[in-house]
GUKOL-506109 format. One record per residue: x, y, z of N, C-alpha, C in turn; residue in three letters. Coordinates in steps of 0.001 Angstrom, whole numbers, plus 500000, padded with zeros to 6 digits. Example, Ala and Ser with C-alpha at 12.3 -4.5 7.8 and 13.67 -1.06 7.14 Angstrom:
<sites>
       nu       nv       nw      cau      cav      caw       cu       cv       cw   code
   513190   494310   507800   512300   495500   507800   513200   496700   507800    ALA
   512850   497750   507080   513670   498940   507140   512900   500030   507870    SER
</sites>
This chain:
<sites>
       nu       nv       nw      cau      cav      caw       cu       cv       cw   code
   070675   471317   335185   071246   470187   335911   070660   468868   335413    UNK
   069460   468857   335126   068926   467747   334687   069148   467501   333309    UNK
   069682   468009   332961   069990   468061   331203   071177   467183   331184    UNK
   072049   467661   332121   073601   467247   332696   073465   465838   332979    UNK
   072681   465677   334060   072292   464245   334907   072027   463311   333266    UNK
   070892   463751   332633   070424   462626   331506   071459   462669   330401    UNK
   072478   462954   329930   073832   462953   329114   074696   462139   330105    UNK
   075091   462235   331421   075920   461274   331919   075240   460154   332336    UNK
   073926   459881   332542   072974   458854   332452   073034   457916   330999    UNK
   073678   458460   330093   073544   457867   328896   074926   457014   328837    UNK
   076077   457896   329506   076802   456814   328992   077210   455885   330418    UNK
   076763   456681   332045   077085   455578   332994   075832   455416   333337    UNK
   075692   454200   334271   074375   453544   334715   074088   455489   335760    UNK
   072578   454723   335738   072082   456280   336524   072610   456841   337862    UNK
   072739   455443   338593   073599   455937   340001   074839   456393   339690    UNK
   075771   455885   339053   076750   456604   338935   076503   458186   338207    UNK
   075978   458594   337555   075366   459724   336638   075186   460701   337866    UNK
   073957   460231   338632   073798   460889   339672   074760   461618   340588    UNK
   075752   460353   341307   076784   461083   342272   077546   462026   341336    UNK
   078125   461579   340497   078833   462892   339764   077933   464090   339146    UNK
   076785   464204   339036   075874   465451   339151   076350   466172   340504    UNK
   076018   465337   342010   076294   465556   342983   077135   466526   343273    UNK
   078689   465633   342805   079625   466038   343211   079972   467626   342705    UNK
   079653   467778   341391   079885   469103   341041   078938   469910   341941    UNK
   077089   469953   341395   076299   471013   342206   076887   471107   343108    UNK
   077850   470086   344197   078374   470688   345468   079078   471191   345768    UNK
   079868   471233   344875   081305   472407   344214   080583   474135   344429    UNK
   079500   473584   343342   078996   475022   342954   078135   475683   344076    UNK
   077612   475086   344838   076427   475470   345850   077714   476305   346865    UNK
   078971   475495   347176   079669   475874   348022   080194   477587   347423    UNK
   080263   477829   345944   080637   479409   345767   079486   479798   346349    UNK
   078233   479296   346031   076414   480282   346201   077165   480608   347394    UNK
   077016   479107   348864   076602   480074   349581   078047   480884   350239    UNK
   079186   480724   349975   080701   481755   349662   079899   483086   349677    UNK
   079904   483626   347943   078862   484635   347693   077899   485537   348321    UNK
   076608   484266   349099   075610   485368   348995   076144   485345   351148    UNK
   077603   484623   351229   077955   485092   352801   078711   486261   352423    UNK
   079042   486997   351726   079820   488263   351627   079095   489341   351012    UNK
   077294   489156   350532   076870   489797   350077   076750   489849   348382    UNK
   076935   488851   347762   077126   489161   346425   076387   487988   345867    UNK
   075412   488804   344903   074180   488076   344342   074379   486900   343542    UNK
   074074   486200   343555   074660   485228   342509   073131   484410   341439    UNK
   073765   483867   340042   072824   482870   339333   073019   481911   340006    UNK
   071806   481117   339360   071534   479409   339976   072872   478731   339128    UNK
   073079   477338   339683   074871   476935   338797   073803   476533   337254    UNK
   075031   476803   336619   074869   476128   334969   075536   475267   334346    UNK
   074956   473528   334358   075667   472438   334166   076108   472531   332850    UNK
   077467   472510   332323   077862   471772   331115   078353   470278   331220    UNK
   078194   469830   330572   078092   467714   330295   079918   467932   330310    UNK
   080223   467058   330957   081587   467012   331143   082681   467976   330831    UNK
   082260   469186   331520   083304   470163   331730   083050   470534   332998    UNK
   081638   470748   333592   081536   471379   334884   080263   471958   334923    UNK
   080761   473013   335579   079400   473993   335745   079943   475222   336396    UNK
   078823   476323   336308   079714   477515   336792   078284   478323   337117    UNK
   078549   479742   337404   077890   479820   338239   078768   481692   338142    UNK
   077415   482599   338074   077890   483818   337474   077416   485470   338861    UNK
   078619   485341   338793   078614   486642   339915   077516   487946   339336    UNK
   076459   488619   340326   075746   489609   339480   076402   491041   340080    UNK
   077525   490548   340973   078049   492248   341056   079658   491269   341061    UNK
   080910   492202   340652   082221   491859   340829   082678   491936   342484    UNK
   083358   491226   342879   083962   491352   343901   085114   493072   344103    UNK
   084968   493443   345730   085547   494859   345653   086554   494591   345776    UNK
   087322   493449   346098   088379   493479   346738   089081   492019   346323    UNK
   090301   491544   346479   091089   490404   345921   090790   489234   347224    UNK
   090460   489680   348084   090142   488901   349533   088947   488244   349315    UNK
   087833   489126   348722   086378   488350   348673   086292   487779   347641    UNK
   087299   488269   346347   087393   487278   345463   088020   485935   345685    UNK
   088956   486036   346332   089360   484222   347008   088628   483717   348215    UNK
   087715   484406   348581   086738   483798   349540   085951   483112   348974    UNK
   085205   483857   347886   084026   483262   347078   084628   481692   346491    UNK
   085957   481971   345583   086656   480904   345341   087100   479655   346047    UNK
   086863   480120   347040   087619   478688   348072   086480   478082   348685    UNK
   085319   478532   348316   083902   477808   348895   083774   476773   348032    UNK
   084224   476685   346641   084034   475659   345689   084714   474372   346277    UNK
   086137   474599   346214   086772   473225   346296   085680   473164   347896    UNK
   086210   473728   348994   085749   473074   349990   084988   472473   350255    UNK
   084016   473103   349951   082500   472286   350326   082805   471012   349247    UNK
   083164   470736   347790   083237   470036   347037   084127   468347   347646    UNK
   085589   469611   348881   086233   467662   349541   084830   467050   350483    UNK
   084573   468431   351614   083474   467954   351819   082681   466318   351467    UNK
   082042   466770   350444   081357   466162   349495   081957   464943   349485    UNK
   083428   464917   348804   083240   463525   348419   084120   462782   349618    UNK
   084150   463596   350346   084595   462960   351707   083450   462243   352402    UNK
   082211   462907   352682   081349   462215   352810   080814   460755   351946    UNK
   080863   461271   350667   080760   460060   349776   081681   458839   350024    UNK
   082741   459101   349894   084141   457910   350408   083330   457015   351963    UNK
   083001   457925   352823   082530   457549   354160   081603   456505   353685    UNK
   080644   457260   352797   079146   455831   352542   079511   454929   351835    UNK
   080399   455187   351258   080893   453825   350260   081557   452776   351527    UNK
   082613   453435   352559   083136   452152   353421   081658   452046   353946    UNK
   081087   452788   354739   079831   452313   355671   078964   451204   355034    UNK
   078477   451301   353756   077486   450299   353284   078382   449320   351974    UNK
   079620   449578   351850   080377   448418   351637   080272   448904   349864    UNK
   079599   449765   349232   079031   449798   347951   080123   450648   347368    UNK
   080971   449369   346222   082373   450528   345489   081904   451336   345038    UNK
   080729   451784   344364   080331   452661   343586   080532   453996   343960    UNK
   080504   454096   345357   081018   455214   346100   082273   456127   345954    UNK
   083155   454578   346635   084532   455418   346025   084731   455675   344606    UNK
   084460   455419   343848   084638   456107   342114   084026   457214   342267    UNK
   082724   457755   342814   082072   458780   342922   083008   460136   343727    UNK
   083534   459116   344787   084193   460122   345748   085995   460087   344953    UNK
   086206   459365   344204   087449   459994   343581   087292   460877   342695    UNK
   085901   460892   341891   086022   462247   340578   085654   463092   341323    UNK
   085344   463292   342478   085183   464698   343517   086477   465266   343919    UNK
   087016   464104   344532   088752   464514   345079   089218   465116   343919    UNK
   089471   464613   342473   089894   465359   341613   089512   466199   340950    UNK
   088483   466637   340652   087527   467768   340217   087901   468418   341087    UNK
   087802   468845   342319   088273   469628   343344   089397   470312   343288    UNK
   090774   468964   343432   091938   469650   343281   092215   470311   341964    UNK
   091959   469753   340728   092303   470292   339524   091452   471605   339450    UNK
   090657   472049   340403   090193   473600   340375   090963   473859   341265    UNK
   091563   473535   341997   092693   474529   342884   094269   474961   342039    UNK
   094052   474351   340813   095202   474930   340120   095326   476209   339931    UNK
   095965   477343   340412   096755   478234   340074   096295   479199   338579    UNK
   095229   478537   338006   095298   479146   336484   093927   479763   336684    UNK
   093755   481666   335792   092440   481723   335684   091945   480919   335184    UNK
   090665   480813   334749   089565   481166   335614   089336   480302   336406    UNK
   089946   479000   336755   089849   478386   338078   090068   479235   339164    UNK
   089177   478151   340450   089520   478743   341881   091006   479340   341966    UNK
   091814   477884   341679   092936   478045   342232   093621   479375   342041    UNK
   093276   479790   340733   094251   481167   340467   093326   482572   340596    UNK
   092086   481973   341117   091328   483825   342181   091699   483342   343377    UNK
   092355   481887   343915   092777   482458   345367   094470   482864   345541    UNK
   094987   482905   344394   096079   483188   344117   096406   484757   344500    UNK
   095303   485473   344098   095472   486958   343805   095796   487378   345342    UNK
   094871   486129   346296   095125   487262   347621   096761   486538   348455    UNK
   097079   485216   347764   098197   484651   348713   099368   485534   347879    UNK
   099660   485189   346614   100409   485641   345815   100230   485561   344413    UNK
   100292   486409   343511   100288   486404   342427   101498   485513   341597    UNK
   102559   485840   342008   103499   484688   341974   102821   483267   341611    UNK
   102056   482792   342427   101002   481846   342387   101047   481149   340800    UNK
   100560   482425   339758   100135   482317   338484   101232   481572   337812    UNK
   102572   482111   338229   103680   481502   337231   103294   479879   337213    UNK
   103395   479621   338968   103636   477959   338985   102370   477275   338410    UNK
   101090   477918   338220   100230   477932   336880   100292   477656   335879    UNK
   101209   478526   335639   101384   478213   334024   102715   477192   333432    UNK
   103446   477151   334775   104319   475735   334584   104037   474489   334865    UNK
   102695   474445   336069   102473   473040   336584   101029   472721   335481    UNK
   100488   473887   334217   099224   473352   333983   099973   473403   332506    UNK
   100732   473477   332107   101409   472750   330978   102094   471296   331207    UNK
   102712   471206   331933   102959   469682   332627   101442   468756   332707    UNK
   100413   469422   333471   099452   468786   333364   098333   468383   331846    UNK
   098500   469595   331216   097956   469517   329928   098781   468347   328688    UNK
   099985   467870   328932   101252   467176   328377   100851   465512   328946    UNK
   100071   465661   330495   100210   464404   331076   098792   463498   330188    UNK
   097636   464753   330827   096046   464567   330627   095548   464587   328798    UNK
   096596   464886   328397   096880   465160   326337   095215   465524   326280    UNK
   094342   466410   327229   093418   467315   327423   093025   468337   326687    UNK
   092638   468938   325127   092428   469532   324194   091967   471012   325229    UNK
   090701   470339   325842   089757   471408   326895   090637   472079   327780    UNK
   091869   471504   328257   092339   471532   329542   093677   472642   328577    UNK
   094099   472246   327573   094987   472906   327527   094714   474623   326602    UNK
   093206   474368   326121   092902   475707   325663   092326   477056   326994    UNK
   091940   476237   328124   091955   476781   329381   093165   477167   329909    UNK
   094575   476071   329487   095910   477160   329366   096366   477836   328954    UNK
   096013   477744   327521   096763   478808   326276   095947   480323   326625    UNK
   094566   479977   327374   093976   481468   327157   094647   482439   328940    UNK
   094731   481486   329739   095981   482114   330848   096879   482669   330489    UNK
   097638   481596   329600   099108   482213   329515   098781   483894   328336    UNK
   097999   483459   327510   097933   485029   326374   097032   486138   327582    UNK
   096653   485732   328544   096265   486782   329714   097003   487672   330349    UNK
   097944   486698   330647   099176   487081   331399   099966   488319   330562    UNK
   100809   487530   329536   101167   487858   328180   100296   489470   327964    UNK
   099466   489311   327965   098814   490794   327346   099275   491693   328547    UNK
   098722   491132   330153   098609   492075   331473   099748   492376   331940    UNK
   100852   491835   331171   102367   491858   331977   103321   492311   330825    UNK
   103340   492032   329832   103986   491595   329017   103614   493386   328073    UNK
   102848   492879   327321   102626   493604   326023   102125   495014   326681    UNK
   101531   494998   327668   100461   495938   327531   100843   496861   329482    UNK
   101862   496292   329677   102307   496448   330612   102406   498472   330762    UNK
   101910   499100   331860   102104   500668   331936   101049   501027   331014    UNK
   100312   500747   330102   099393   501068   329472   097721   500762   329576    UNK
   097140   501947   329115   095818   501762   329531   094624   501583   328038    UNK
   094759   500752   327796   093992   500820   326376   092495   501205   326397    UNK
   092510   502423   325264   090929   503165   325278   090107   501712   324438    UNK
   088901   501667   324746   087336   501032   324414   086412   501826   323479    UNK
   086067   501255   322809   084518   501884   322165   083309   501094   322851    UNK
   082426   501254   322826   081054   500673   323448   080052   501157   322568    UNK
   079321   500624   321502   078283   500981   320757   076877   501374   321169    UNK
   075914   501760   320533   074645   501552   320710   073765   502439   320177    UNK
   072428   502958   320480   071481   503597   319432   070015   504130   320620    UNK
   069385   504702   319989   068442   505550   320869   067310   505546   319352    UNK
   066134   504683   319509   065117   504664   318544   063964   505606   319537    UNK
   063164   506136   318285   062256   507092   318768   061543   507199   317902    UNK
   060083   506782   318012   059186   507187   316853   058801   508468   316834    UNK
   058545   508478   315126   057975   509270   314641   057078   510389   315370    UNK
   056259   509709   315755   055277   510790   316229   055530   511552   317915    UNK
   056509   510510   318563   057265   511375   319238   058971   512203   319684    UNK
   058926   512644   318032   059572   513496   318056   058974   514783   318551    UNK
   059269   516342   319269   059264   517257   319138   058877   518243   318093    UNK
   057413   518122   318011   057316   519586   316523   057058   518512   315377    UNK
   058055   518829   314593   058107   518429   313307   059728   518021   312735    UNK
   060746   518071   314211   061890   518317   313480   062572   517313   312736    UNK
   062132   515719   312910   062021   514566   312397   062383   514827   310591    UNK
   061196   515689   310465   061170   516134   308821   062089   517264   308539    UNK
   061809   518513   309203   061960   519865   308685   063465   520191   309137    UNK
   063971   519456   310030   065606   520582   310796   066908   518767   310627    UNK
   067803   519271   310382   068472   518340   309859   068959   518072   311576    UNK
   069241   516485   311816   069706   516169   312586   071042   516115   313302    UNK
   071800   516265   313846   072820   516792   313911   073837   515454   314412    UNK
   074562   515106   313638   075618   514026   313826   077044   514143   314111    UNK
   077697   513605   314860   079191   512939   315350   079442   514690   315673    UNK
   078595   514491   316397   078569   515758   317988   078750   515437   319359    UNK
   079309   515632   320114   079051   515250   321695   077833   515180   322028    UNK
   077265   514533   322900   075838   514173   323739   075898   513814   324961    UNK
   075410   514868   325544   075480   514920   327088   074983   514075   328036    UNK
   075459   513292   329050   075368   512536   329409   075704   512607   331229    UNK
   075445   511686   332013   076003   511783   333368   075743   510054   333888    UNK
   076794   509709   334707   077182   508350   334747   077409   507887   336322    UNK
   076829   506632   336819   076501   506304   338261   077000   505238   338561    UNK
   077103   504919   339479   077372   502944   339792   076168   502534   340596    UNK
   075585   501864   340802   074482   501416   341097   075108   500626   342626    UNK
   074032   501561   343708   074744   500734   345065   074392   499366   345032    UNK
   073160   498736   344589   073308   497537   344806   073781   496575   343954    UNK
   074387   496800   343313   075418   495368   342456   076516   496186   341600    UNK
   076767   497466   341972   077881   498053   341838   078313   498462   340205    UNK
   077294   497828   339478   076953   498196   337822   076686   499347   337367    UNK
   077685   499882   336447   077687   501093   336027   076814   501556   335008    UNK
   076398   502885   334848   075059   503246   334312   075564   504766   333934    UNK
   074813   504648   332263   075542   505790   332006   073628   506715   331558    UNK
   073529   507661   331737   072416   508701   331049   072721   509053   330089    UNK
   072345   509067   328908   072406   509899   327101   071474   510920   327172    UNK
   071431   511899   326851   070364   512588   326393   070776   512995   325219    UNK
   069925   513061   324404   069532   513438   322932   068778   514488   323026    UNK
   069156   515755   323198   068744   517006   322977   067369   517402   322399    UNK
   068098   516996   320908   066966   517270   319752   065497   516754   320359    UNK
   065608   515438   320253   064733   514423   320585   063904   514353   322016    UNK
   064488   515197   322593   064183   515666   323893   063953   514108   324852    UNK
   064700   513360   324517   064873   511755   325413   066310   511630   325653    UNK
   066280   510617   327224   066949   510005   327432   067219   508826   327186    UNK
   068360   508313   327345   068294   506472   327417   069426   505940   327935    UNK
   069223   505154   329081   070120   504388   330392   070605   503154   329664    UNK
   072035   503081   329381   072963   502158   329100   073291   501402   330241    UNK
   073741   500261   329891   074523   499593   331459   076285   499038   330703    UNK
   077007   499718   331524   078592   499718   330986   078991   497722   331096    UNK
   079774   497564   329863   080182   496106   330552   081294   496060   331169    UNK
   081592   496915   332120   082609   496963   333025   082657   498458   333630    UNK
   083231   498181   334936   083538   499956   335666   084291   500527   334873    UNK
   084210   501735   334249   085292   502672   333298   084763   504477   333878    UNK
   086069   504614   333113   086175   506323   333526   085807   506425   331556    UNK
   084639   507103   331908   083577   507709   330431   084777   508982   329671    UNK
   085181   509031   328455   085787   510022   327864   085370   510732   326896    UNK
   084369   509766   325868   083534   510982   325255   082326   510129   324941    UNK
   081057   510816   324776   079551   510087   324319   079685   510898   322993    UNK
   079280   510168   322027   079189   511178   320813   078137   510251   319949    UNK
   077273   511306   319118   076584   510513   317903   077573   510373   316956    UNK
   077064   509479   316131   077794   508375   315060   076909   509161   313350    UNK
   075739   508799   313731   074576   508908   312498   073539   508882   312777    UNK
   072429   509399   312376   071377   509465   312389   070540   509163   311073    UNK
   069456   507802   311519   068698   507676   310212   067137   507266   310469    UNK
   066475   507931   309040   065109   507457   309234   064494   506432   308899    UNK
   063527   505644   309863   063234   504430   309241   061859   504648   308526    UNK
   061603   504564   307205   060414   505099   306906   059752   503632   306681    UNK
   060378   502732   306366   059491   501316   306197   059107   500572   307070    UNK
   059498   500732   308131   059068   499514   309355   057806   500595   309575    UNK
   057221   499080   310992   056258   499746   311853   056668   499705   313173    UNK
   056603   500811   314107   056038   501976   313532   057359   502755   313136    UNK
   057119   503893   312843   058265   504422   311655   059009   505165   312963    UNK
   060446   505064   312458   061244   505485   313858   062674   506590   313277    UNK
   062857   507185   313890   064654   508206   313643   065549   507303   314512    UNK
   066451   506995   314506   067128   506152   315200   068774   507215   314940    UNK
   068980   507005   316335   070509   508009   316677   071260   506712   317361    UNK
   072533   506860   316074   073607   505930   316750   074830   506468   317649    UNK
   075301   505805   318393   076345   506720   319312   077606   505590   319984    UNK
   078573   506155   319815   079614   505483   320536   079849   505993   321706    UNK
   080578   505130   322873   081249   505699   324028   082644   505528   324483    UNK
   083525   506209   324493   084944   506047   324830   084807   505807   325886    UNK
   086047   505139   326258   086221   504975   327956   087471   504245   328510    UNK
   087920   504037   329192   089394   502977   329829   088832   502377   331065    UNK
   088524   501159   330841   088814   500278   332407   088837   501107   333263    UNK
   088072   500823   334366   088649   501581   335213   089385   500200   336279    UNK
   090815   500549   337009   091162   499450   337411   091493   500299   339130    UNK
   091181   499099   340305   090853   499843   341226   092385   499673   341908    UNK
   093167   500775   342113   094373   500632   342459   094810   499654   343953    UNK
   093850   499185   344699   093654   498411   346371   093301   497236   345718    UNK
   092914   496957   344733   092126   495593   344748   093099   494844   345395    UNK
   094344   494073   345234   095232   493412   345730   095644   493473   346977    UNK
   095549   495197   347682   095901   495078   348925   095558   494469   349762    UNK
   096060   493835   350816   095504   492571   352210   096422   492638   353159    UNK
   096059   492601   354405   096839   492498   355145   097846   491080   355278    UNK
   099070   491474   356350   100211   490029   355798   099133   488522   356607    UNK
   098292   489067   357808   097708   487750   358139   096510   487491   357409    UNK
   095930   488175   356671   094965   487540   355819   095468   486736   354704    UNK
   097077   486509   353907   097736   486167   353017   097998   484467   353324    UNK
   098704   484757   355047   099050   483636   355275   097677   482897   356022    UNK
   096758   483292   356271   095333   482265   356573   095199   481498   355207    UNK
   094713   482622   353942   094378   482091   352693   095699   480915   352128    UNK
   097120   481539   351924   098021   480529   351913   097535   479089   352195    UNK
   097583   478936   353877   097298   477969   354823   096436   476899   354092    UNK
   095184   478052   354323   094406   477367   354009   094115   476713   352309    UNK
   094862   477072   351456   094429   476843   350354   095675   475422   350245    UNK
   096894   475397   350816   097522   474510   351276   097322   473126   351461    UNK
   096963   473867   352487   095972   472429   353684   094780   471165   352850    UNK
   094543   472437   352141   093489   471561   351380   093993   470513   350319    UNK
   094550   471324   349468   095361   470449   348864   095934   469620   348962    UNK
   096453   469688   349842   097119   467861   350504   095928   467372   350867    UNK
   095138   467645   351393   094046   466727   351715   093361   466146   350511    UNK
   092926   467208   349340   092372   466148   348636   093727   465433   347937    UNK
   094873   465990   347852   095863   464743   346633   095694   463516   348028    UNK
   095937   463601   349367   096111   462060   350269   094528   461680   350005    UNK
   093136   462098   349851   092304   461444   349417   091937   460873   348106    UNK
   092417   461494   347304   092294   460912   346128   093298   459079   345939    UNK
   094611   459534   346993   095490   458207   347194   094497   457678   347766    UNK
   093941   457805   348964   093175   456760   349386   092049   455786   349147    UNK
   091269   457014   348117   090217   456448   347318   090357   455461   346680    UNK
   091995   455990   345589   092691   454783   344673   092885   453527   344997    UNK
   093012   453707   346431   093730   452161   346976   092120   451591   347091    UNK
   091284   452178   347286   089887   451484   348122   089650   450785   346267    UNK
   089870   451688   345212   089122   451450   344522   089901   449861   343582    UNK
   091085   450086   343659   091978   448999   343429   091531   447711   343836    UNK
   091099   447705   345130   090893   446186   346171   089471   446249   345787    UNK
   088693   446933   345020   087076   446472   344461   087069   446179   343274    UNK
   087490   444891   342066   087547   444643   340763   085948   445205   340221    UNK
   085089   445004   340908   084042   445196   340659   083451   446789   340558    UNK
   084395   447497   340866   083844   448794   340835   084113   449467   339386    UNK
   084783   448742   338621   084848   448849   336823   083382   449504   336130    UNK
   083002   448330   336117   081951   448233   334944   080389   449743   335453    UNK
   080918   450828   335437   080124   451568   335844   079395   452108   333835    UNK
   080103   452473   333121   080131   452658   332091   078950   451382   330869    UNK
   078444   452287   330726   077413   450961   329652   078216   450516   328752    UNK
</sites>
């Protein structure tokens, strides 16, 4: 954050630098505490210099409901924010405010757009998926208005999302490889078989595979027979396991200390949870509502800001 703060310190005076630090951490604090109210662990936020900041789930959401819960803590707490800000700017008369509290109003709404990986399109999943189309029609209009390089490669990678999940790949389940290796020194190998018994390659290797109750991360066991070891992988995603197999086996005789190293692939398919989407019809139309509601609120605040900021000539020169 402070890395963030001293890059927008460079090019606006520090108070202004500051509130727009503000305004985002308050974006982001609002997923934390979203998150850790539904149980789900979260990192501290991670500022990038004029794109944002984000902020990384340590277990996936179970369900399409807690995924637009977590999501809708951002904008909110974020009008919040610069609703309050707008307030101190009329209270102590200081324009600097409202400029602060308009890049909040809009930072806000432009995450309620409809498109992954914005809010707008994880709270989509639980009102309607439908949602996504007017996504990908209202954030090409917007990418055309804002002539936004950032903004429109955040579209192109939606729309080839879509495109793959609907389109191309539609009824199909595409198999994965997952790499990796099992080092073991020398001296604890078993016996002598390191030297004397040939190792045995692009064989099955037995294995058994868990989800971890507390952050729901999948975990697979290898055992290597020969070698008489195990070794605990962590999957980068929930999948149904189809085969563990060695690849090759080689000796390292030049490093220290000297090691046999067994390489191994893992098949597998996504596993995709057939309920995620399900919700009841009044949880659809709360989220609807509410994701609604908001939206007009920040586009009539952002009008209002405009007008405050119009009748202050002086609220310009924020920029060195």
């Amino acid at each position: 954050m402070l890395a963030a703060l001293a890059v927008y310190a460079w090019f606006y005076q520090w108070e202004f630098a500051l509130g727009l630090t503000a305004m985002v951490l308050a974006h982001e604090l609002g997923h934390v505490a979203a998150a850790r109210r539904v149980g789900i662990p979260v990192t501290v936020p991670f500022f990038i210099p004029f794109v944002g900041a984000l902020i990384m789930l340590k277990r996936n959401p179970r369900d399409a409901v807690t995924e637009a819960y977590v999501a809708m803590g951002g904008p909110l707490v974020g009008a919040v924010a610069a609703f309050v800000t707008l307030l101190i700017g009329w209270v102590t008369g200081n324009s600097m405010f409202y400029a602060i509290a308009y890049i909040g109003f809009t930072l806000n709404l432009i995450n309620l757009l409809p498109i992954h990986p914005l809010d707008g399109g994880r709270i989509a999943t639980t009102v309607t998926r439908w949602l996504w189309v007017v996504g990908l029609v209202g954030g090409l209009v917007i990418v055309i208005y804002m002539k936004s390089i950032l903004f429109f490669l955040l579209w192109a990678l939606f729309a080839w999302d879509l495109f793959v999940k609907y389109v191309s790949s539609r009824g199909k389940i595409k198999d994965y490889l997952f790499w990796g290796k099992i080092e073991v020194p020398f001296e604890d190998m078993p016996g002598n078989i390191w030297m004397l018994e040939l190792l045995r390659e692009k064989e099955p290797l037995p294995f058994r595979t868990y989800s971890r109750l507390s952050d729901g991360k999948q975990e697979i066991v290898i055992e290597w027979e020969q070698a008489g070891v195990e070794k605990t992988v962590k999957m980068p995603e929930q999948a149904i396991i189809l085969s563990v197999e060695s690849t090759r086996v080689e000796r390292r005789w030049q490093q220290s200390p000297k090691v046999v190293v067994l390489h191994f692939q893992i098949g597998y398919k996504p596993h995709e949870n057939d309920h995620y989407y399900d919700r009841p019809r009044e949880v659809r139309w709360k989220f609807g509502a509410a994701y609604a509601v908001l939206a007009l609120f920040l586009m009539g605040m952002m009008y209002v800001s405009q007008k405050m900021i119009a009748l202050e000539p002086s609220i310009i020169p924020f920029i060195k």
